[in-house]
N, CA, C and O atoms as a GROMACS GRO file, in nm:
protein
  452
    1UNK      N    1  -2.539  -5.161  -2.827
    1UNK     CA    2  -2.467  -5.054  -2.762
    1UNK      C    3  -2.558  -4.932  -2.745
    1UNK      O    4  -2.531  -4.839  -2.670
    2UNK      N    5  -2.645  -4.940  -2.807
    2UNK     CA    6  -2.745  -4.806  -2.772
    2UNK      C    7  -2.798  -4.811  -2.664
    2UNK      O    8  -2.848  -4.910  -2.611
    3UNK      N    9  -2.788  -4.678  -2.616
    3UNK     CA   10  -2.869  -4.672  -2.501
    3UNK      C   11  -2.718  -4.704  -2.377
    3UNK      O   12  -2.727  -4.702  -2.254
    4UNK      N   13  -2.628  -4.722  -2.436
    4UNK     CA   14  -2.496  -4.727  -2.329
    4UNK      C   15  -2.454  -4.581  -2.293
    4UNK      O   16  -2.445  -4.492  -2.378
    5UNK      N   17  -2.425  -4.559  -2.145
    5UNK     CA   18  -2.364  -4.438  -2.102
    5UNK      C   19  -2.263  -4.431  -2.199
    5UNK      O   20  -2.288  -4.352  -2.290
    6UNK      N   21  -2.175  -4.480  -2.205
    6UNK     CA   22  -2.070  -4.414  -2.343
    6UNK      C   23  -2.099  -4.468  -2.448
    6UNK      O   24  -2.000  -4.537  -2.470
    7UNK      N   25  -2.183  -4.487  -2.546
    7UNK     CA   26  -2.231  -4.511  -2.704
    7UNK      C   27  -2.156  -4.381  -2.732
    7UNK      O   28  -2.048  -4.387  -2.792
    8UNK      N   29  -2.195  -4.289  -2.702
    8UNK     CA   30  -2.152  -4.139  -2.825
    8UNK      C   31  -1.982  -4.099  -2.827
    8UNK      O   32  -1.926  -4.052  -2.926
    9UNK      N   33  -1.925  -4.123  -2.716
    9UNK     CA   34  -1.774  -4.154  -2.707
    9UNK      C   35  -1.725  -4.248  -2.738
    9UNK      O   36  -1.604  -4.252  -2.763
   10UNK      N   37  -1.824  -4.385  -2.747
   10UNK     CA   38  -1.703  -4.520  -2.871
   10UNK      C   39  -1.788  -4.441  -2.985
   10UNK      O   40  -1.688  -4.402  -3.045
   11UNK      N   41  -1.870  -4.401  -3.043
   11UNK     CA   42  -1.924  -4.333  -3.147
   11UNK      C   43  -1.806  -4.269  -3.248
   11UNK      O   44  -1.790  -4.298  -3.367
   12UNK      N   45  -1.752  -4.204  -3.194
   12UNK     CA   46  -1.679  -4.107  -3.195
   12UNK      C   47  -1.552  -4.173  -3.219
   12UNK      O   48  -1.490  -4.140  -3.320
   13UNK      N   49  -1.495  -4.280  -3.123
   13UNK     CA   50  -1.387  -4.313  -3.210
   13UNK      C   51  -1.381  -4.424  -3.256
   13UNK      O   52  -1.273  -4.482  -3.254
   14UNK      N   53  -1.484  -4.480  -3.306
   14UNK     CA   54  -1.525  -4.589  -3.416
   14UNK      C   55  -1.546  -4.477  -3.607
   14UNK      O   56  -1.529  -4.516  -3.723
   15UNK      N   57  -1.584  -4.353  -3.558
   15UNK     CA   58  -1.556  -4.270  -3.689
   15UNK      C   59  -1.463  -4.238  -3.728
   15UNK      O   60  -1.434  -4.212  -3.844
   16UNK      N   61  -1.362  -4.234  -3.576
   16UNK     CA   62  -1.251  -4.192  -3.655
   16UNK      C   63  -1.158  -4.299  -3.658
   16UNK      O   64  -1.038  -4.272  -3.670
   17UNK      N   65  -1.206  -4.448  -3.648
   17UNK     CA   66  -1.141  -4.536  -3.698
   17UNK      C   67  -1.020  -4.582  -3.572
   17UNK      O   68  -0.924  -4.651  -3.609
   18UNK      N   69  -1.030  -4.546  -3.443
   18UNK     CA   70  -0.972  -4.572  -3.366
   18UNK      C   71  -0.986  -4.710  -3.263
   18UNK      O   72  -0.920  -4.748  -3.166
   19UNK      N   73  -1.080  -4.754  -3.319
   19UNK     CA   74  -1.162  -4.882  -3.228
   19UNK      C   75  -1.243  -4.957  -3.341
   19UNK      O   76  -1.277  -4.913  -3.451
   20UNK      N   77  -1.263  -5.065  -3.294
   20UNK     CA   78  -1.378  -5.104  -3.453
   20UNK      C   79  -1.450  -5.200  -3.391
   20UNK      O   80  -1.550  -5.222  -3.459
   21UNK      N   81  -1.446  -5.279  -3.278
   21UNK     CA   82  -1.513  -5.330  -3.251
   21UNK      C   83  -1.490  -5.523  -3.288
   21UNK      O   84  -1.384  -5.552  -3.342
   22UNK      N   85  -1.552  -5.596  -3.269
   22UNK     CA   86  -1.521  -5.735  -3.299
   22UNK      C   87  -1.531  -5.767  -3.448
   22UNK      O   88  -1.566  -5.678  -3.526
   23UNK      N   89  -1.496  -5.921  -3.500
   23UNK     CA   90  -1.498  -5.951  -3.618
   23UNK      C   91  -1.638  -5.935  -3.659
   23UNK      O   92  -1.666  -5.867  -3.758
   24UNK      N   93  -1.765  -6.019  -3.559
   24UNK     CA   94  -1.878  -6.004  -3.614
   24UNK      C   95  -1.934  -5.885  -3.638
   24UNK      O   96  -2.039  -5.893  -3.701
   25UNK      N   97  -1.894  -5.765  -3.605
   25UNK     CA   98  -1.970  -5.651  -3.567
   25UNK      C   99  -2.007  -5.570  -3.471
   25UNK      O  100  -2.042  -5.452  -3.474
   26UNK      N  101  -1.995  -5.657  -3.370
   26UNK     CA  102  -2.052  -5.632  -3.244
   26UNK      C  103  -1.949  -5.522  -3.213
   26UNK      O  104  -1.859  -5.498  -3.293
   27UNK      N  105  -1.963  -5.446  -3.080
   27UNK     CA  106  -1.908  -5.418  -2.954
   27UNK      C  107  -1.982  -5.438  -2.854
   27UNK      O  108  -2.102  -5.438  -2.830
   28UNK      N  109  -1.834  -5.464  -2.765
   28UNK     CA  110  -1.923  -5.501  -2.635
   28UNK      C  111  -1.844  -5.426  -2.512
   28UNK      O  112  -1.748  -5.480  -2.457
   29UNK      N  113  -1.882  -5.324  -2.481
   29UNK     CA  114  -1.845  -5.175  -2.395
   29UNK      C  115  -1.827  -5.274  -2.256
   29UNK      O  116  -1.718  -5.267  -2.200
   30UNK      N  117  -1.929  -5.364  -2.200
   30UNK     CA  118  -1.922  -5.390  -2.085
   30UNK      C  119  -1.815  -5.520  -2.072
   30UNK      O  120  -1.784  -5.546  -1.956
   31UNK      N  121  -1.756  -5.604  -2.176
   31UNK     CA  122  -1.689  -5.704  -2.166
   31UNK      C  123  -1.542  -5.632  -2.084
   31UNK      O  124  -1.537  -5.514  -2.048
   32UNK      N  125  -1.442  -5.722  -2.068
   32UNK     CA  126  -1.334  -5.703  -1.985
   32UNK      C  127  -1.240  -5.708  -2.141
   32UNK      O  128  -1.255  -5.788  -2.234
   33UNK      N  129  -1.143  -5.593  -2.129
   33UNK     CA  130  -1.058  -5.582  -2.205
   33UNK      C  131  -0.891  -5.608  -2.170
   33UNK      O  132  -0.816  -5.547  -2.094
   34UNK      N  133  -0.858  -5.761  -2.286
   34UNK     CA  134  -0.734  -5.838  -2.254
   34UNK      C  135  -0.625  -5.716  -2.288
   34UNK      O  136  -0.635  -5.630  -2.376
   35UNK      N  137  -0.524  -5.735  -2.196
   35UNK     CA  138  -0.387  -5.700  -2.207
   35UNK      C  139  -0.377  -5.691  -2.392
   35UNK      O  140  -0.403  -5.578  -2.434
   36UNK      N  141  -0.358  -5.750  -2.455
   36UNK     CA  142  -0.315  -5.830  -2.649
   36UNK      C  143  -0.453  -5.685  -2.692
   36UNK      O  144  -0.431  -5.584  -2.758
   37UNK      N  145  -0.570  -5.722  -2.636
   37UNK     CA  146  -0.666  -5.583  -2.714
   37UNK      C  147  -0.615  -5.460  -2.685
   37UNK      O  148  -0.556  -5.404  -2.777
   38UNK      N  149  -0.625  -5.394  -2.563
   38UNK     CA  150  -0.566  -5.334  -2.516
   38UNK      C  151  -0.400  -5.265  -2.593
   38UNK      O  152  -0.397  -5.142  -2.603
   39UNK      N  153  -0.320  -5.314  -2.623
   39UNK     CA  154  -0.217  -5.270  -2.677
   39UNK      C  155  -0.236  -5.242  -2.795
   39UNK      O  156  -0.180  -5.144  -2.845
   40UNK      N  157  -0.357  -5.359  -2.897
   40UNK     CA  158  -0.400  -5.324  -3.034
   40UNK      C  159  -0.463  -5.168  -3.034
   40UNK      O  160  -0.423  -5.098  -3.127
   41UNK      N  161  -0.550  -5.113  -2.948
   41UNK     CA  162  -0.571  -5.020  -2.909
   41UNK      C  163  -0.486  -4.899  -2.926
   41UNK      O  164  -0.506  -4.811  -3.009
   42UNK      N  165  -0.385  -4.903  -2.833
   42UNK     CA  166  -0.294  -4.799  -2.808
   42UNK      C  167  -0.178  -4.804  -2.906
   42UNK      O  168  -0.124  -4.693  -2.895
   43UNK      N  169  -0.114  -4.870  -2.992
   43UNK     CA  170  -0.081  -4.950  -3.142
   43UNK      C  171  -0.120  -4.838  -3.220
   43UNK      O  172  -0.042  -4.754  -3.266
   44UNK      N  173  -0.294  -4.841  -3.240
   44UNK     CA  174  -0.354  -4.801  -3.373
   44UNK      C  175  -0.369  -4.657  -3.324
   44UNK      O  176  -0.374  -4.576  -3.417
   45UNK      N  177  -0.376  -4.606  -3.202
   45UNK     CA  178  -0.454  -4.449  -3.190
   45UNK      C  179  -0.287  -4.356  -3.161
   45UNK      O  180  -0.277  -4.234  -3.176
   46UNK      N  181  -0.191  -4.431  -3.125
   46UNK     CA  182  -0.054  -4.343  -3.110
   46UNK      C  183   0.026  -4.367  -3.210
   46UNK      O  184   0.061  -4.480  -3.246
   47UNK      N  185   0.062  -4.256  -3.264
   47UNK     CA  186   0.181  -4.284  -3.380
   47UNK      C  187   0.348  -4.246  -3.391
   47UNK      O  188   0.430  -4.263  -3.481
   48UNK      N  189   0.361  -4.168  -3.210
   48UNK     CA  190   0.477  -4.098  -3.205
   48UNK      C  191   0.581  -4.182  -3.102
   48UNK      O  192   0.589  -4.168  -2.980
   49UNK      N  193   0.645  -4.257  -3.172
   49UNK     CA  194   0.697  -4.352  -3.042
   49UNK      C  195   0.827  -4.241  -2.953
   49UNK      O  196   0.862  -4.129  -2.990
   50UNK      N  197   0.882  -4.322  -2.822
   50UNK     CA  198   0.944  -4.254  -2.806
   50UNK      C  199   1.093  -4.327  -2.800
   50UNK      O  200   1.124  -4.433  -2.855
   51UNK      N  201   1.162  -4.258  -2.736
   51UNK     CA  202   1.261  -4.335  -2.718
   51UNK      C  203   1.297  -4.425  -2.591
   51UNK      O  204   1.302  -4.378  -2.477
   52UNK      N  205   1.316  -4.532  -2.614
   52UNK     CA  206   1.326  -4.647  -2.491
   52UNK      C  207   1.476  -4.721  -2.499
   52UNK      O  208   1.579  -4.706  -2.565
   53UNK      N  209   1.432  -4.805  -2.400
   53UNK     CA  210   1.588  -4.887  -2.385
   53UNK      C  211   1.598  -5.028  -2.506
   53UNK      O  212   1.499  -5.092  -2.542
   54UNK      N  213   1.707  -5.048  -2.543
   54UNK     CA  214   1.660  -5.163  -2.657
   54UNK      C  215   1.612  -5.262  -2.635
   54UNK      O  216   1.567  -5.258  -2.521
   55UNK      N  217   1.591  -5.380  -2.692
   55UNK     CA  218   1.508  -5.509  -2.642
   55UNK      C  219   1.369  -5.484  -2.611
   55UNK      O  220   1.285  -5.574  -2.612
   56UNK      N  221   1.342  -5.362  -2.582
   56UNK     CA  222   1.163  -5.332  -2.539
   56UNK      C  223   1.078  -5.392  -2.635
   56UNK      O  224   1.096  -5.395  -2.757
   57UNK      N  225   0.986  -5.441  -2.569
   57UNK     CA  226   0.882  -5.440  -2.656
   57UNK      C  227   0.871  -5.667  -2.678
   57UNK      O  228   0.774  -5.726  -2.726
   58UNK      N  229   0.966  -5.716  -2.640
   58UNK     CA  230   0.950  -5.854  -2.666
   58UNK      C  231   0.989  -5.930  -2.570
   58UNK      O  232   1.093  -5.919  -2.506
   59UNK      N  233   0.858  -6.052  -2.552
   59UNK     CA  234   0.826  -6.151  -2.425
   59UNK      C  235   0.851  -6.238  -2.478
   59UNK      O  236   0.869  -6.264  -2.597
   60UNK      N  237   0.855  -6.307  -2.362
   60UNK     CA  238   0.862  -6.444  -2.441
   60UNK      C  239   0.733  -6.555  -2.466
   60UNK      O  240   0.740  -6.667  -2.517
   61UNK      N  241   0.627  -6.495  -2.420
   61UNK     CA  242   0.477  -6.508  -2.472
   61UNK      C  243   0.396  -6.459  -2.510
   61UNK      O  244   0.281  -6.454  -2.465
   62UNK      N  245   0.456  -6.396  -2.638
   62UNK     CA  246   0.416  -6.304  -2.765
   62UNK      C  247   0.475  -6.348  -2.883
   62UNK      O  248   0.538  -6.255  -2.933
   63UNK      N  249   0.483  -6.469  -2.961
   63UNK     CA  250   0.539  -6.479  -3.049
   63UNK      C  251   0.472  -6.416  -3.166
   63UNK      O  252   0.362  -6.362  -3.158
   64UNK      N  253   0.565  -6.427  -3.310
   64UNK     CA  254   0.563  -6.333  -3.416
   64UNK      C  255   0.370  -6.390  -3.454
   64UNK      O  256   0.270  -6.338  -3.504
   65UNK      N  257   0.401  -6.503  -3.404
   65UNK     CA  258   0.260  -6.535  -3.564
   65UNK      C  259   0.125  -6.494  -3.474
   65UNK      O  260   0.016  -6.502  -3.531
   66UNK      N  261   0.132  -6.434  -3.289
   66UNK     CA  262   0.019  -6.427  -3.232
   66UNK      C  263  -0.043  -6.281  -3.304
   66UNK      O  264   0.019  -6.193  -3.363
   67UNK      N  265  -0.139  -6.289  -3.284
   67UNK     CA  266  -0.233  -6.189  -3.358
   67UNK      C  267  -0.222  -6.008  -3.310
   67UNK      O  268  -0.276  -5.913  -3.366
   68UNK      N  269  -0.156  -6.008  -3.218
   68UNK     CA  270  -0.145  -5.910  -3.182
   68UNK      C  271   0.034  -5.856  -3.169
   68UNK      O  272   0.061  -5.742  -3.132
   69UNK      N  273   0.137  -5.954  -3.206
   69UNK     CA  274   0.231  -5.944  -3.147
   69UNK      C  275   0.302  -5.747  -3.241
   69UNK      O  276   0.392  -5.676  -3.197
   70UNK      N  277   0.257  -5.734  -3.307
   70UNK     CA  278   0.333  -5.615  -3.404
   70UNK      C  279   0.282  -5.535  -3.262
   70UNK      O  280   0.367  -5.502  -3.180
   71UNK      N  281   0.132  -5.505  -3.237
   71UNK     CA  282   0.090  -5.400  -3.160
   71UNK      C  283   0.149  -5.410  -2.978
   71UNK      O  284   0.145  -5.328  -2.887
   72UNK      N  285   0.192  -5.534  -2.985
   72UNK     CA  286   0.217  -5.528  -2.846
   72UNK      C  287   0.386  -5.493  -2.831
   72UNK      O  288   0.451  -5.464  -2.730
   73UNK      N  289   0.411  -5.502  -2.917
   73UNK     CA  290   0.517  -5.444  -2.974
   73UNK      C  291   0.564  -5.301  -2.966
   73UNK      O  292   0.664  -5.277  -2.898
   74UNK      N  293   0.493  -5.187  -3.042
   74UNK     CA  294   0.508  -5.143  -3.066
   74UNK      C  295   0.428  -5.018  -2.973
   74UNK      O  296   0.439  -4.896  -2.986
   75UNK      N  297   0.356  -5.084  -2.891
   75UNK     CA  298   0.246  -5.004  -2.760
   75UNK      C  299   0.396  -5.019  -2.630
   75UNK      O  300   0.397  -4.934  -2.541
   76UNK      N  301   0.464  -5.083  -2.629
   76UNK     CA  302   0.624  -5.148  -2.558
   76UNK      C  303   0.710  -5.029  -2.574
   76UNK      O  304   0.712  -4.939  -2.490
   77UNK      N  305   0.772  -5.029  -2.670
   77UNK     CA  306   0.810  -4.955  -2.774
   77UNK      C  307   0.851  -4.802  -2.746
   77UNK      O  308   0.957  -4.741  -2.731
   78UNK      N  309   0.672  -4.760  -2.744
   78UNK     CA  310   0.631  -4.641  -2.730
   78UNK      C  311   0.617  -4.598  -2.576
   78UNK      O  312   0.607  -4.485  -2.529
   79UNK      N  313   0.619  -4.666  -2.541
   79UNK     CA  314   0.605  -4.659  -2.326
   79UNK      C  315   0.536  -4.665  -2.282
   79UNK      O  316   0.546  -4.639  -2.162
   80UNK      N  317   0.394  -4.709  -2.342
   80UNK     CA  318   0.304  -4.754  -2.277
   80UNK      C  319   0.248  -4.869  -2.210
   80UNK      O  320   0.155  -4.889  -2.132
   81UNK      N  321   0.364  -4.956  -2.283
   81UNK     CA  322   0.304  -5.099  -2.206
   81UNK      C  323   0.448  -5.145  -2.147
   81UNK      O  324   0.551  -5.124  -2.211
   82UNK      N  325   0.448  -5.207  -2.022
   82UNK     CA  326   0.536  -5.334  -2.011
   82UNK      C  327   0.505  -5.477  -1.968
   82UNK      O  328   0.385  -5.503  -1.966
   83UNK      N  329   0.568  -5.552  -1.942
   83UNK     CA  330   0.577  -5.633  -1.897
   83UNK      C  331   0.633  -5.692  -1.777
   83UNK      O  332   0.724  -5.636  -1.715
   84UNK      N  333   0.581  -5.805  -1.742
   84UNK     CA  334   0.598  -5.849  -1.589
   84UNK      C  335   0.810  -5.874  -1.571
   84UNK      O  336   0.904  -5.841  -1.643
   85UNK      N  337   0.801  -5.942  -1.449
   85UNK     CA  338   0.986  -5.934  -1.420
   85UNK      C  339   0.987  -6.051  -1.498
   85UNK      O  340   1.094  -6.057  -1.560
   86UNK      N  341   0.912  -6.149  -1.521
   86UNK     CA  342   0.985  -6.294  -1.571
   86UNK      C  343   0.964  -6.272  -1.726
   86UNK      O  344   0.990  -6.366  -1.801
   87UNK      N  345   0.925  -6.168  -1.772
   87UNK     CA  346   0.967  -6.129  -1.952
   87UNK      C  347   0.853  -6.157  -2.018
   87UNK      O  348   0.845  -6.153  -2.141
   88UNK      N  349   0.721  -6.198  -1.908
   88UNK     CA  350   0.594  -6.240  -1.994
   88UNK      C  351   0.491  -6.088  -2.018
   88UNK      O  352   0.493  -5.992  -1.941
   89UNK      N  353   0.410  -6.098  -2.138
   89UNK     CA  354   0.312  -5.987  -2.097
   89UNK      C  355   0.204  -6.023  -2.072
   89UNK      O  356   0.138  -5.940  -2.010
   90UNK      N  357   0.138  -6.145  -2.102
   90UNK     CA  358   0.072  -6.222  -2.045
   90UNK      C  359  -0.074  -6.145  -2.126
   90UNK      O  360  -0.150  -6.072  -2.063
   91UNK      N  361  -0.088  -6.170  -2.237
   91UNK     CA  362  -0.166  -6.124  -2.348
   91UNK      C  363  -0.304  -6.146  -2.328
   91UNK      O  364  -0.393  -6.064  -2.351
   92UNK      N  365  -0.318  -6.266  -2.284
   92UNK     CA  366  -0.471  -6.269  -2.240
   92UNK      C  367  -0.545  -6.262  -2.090
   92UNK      O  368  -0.641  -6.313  -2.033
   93UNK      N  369  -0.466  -6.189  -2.070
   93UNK     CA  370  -0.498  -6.133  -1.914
   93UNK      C  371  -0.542  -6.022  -1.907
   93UNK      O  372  -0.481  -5.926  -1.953
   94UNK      N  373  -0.677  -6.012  -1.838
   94UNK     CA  374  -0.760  -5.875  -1.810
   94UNK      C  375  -0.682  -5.772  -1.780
   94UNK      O  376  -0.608  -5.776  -1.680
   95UNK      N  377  -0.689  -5.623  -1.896
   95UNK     CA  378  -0.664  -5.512  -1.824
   95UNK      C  379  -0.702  -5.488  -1.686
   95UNK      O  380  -0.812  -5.543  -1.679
   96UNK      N  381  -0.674  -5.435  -1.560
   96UNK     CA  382  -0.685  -5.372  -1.506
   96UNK      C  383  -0.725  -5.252  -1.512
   96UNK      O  384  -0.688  -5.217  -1.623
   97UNK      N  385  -0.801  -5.126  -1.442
   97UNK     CA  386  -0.815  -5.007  -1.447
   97UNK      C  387  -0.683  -4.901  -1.423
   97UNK      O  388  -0.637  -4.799  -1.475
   98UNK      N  389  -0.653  -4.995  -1.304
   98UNK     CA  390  -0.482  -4.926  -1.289
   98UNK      C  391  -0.386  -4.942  -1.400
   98UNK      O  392  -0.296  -4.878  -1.453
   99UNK      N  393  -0.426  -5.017  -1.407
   99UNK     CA  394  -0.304  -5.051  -1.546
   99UNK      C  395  -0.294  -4.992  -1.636
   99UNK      O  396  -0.188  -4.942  -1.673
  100UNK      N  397  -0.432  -4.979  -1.710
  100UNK     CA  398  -0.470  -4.875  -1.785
  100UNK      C  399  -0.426  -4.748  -1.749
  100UNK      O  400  -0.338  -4.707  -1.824
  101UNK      N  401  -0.469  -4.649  -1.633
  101UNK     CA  402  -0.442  -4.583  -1.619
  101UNK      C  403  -0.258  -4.492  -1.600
  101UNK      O  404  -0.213  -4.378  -1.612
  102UNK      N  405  -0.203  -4.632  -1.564
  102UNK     CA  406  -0.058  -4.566  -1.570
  102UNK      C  407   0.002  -4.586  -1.684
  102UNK      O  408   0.099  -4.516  -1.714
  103UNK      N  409  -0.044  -4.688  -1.769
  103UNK     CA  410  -0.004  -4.720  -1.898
  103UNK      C  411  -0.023  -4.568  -1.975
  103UNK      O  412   0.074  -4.518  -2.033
  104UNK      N  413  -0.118  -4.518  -1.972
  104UNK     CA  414  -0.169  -4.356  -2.064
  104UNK      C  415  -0.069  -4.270  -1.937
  104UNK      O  416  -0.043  -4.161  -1.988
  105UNK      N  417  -0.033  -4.274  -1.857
  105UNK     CA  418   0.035  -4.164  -1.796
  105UNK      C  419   0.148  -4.180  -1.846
  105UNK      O  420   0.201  -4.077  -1.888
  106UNK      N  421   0.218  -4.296  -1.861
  106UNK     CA  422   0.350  -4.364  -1.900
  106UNK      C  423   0.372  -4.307  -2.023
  106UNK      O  424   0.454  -4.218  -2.044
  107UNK      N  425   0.289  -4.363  -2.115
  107UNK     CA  426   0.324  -4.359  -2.246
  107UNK      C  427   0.276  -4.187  -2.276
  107UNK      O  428   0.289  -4.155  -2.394
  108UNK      N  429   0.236  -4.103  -2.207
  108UNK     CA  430   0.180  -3.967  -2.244
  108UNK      C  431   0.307  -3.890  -2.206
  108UNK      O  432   0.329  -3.773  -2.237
  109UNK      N  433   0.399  -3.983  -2.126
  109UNK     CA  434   0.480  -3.875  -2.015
  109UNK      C  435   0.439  -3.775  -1.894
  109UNK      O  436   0.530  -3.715  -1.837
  110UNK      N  437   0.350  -3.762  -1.866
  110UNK     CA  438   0.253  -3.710  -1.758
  110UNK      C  439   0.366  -3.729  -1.652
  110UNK      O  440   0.459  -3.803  -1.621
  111UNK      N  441   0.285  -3.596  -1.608
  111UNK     CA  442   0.369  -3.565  -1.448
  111UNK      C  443   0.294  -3.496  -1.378
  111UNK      O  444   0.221  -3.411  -1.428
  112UNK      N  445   0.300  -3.523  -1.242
  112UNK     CA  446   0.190  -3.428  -1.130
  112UNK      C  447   0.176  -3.465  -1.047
  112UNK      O  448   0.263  -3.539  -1.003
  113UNK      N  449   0.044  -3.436  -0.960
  113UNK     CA  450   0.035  -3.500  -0.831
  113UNK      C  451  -0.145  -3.519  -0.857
  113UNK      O  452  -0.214  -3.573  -0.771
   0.00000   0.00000   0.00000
């Protein structure tokens, strides 16, 4: 990762424990980040949920024992994530940039033009 345009911004929140990177050690800044990471993400760095409609937060291809299901959960939850019309979130499917991006507007509450 050295020598990456953003090293000093994952730097930063690998100190403060907001990202950590893979089992071996690694990070990898340029890989594509799944939907299931992605929510682990927004899971561990938000702690203020809000209030939503009930049932949020559960697909029906997210079961309890998948590795991510608490955070995808609870990134749902909070309003940052949803899911597609047929009830899937489809966990190992590439973020998008858009996605990302309305997901943090969503879940921030943001408003503007």
């Amino acid at each position: 990762m050295r020598g990456h345009w953003a090293s000093q911004f994952i730097g930063e929140l690998v100190i403060r424990r907001l990202v950590s990177g893979f089992g071996d050690g690694t990070f990898k800044p340029e890989a594509n980040l799944t939907r299931a990471q992605y929510a682990a993400i927004i899971a561990k760095t938000f702690e203020s949920p809000r209030q939503v409609g009930k049932g949020r937060g559960e697909f029906v291809d997210s079961s309890a024992k998948f590795w991510a299901s608490q955070a995808i959960r609870k990134a749902a939850v909070m309003g940052f994530i949803s899911g597609f019309p047929d009830r899937t979130f489809r966990p190992q499917q590439n973020l998008t940039r858009v996605q990302g991006l309305v997901s943090l507007v969503k879940g921030l509450g943001l408003t503007g033009g």
